[in-house]
C-alpha positions in Angstrom: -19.6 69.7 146.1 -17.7 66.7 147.3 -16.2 64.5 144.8 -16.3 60.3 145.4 -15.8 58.4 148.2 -12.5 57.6 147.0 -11.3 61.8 146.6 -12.9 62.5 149.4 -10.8 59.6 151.6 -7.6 61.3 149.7 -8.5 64.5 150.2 -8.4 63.3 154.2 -5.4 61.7 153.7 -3.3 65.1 152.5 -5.2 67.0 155.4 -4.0 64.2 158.0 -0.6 64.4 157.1 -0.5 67.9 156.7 -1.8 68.5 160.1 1.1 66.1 161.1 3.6 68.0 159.7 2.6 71.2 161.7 2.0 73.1 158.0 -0.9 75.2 156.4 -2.0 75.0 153.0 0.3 77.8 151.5 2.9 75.9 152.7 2.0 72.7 151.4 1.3 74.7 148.2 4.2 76.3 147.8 6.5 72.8 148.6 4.0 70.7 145.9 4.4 74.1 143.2 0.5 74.5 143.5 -1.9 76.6 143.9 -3.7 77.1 147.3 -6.9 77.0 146.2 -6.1 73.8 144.4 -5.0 72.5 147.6 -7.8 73.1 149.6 -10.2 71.5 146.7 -8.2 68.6 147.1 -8.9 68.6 151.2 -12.4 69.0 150.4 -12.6 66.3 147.8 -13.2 68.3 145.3 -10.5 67.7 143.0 -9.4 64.8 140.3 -5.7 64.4 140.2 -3.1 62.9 138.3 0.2 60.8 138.7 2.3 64.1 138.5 -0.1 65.5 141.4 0.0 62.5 143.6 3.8 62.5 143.0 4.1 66.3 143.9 1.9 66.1 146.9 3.7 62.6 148.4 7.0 64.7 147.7 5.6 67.6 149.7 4.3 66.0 152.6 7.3 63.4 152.9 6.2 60.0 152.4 6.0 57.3 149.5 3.4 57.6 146.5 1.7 54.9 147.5 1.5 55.8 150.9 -0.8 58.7 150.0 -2.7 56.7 147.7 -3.7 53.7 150.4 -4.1 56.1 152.9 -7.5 56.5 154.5 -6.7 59.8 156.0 -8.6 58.9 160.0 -5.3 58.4 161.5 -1.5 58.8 160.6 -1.7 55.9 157.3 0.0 52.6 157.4 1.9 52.3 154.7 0.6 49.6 152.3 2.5 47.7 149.0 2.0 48.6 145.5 2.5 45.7 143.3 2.1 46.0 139.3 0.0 42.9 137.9 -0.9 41.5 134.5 -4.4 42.7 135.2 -5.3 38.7 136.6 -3.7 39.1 140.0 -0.6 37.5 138.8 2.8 39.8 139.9 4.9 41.0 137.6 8.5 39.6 137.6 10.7 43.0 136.2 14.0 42.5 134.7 16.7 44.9 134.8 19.7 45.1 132.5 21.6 48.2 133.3 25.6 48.5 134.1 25.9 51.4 136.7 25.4 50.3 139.7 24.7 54.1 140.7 21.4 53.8 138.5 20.5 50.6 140.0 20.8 51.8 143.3 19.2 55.0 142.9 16.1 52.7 140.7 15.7 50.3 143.5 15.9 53.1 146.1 12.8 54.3 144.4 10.9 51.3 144.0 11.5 50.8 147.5 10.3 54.3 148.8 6.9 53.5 146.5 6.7 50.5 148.4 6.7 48.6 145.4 6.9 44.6 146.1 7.2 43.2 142.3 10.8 41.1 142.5 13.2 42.9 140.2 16.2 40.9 139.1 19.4 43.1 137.9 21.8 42.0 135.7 24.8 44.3 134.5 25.5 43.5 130.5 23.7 42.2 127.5 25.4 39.2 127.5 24.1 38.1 130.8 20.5 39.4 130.1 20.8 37.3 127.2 21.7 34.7 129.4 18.8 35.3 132.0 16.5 35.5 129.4 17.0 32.2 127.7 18.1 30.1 130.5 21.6 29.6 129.6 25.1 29.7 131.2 25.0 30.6 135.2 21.1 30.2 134.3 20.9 27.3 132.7 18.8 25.7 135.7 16.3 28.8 135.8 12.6 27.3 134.7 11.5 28.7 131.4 8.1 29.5 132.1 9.7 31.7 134.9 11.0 34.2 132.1 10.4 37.9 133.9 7.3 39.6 132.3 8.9 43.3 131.7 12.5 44.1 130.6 14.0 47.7 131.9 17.0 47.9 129.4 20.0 50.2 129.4 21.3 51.1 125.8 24.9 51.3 127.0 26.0 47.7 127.9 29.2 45.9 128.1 29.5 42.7 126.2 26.4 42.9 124.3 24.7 46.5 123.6 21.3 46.8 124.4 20.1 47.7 121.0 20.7 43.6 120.4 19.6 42.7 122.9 16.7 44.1 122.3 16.6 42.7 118.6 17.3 39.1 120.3 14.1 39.3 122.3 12.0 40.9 119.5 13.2 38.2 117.1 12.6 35.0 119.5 9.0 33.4 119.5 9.9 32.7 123.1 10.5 36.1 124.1 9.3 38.4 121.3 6.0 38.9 124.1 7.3 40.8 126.8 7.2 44.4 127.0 10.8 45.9 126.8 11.6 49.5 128.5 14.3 51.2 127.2 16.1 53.5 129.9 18.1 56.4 127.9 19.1 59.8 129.3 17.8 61.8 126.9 14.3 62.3 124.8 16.6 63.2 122.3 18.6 60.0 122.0 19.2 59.1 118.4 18.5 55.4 119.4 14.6 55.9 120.3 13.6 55.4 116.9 15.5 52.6 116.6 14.6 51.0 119.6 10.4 51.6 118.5 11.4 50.3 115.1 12.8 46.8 117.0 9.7 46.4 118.9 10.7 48.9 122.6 7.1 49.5 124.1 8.1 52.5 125.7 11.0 54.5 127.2 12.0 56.5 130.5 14.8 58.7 130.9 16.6 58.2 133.7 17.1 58.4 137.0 13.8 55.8 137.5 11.4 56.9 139.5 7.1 55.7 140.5 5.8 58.7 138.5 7.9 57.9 134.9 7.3 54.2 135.7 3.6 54.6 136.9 3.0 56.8 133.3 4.7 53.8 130.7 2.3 50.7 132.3 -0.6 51.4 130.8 0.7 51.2 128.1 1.8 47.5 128.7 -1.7 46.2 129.8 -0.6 46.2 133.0 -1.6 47.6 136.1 -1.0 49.0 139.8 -2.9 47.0 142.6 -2.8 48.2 146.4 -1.5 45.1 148.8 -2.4 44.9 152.7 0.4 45.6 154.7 0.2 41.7 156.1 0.0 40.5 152.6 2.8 43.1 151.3 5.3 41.2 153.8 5.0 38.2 152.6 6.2 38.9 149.2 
């Protein structure tokens, strides 16, 4: 029995682009790690999936995440911005403090390949986060009200460490609001329970990519939105 209009247009989506890559279902199966009868309830609309699905399957058949998920599956898809919102249309301005430039790369690589469009400022050591943050220094002439609305922090920093930083924003009326994501390499890091016990929303383990970022917003009030490809490019 077919699912809703929206599975169904999916479940086109992963045929259309499966057809385009010349492969059959086992194959797509066995590149996602899923079962073939799974994939085929998914072409039929038949099947509710998750972020680690969508991921898997947009791995699989070579494009973005978001990609799949705007596709309409009648022709070869446009690709179409994702943008995270505070849930009133308003984009989310992201923050990130983190010092190797390897991570930063490889973070904005992925944003990229999502097609997400939110702007993401990078700054390399606590004290100049500290300086973004609060308008000081080489940012002395940055508008308050323009604070970013989500803080990616690195633990490891030069100059300041992150754990302070993160106590700075926690501990400042001004700043004590917005949602701070701490970036460790390990589930294991000593410094989680800390970092929850300052006031850290959440946490990722790095390298970033859309599924561990996708699975922390909810937890933030926020949200993804899907952006026309005309109104993608102008942001």
């Amino acid at each position: 029995m077919p699912g809703t209009p929206v599975i169904a247009r999916f479940g086109a989506s992963v045929r259309s682009l499966r057809f385009r890559l010349g492969i059959s279902q086992e194959e797509l199966a066995e590149r996602a790690d899923m079962h073939r009868t799974y994939i085929a309830g998914i072409e039929r609309g038949a099947r509710n999936l998750t972020l680690k699905s969508i991921d898997r399957l947009a791995k699989a058949l070579e494009v973005p995440s978001a990609t799949l998920l705007s596709s309409t599956g009648k022709t070869a898809p446009q690709p179409k911005g994702l943008r995270l919102d505070q849930g009133d249309g308003n984009l989310v301005d992201i923050l990130m403090v983190e010092d190797n430039r390897s991570d930063v790369e490889l973070t904005l690589h992925a944003f990229k390949k999502a097609r997400i469009t939110n702007l993401v400022h990078v700054v390399y050591d606590g004290a100049e986060a500290l300086d973004f943050l609060f308008c000081r220094g080489r940012y002395a002439n940055r508008k308050k009200e323009n604070r970013p609305q989500l803080v990616l922090l690195d633990l490891n920093l030069p100059k300041v460490s992150g754990l302070e930083v993160l106590r700075r924003i926690k501990s400042d009326r001004r700043t004590r609001t917005i949602p701070v994501i701490v970036l460790t390499m390990s589930r294991r890091d000593r410094d989680i329970g800390e970092c929850r016990r300052l006031g850290a929303e959440s946490y990722i383990v790095k390298p970033v990519d859309f599924f561990n970022f996708s699975t922390v917003t909810p937890q933030l009030s926020l949200r993804w939105a899907l952006l026309e490809p005309a109104r993608a490019a102008q942001l």
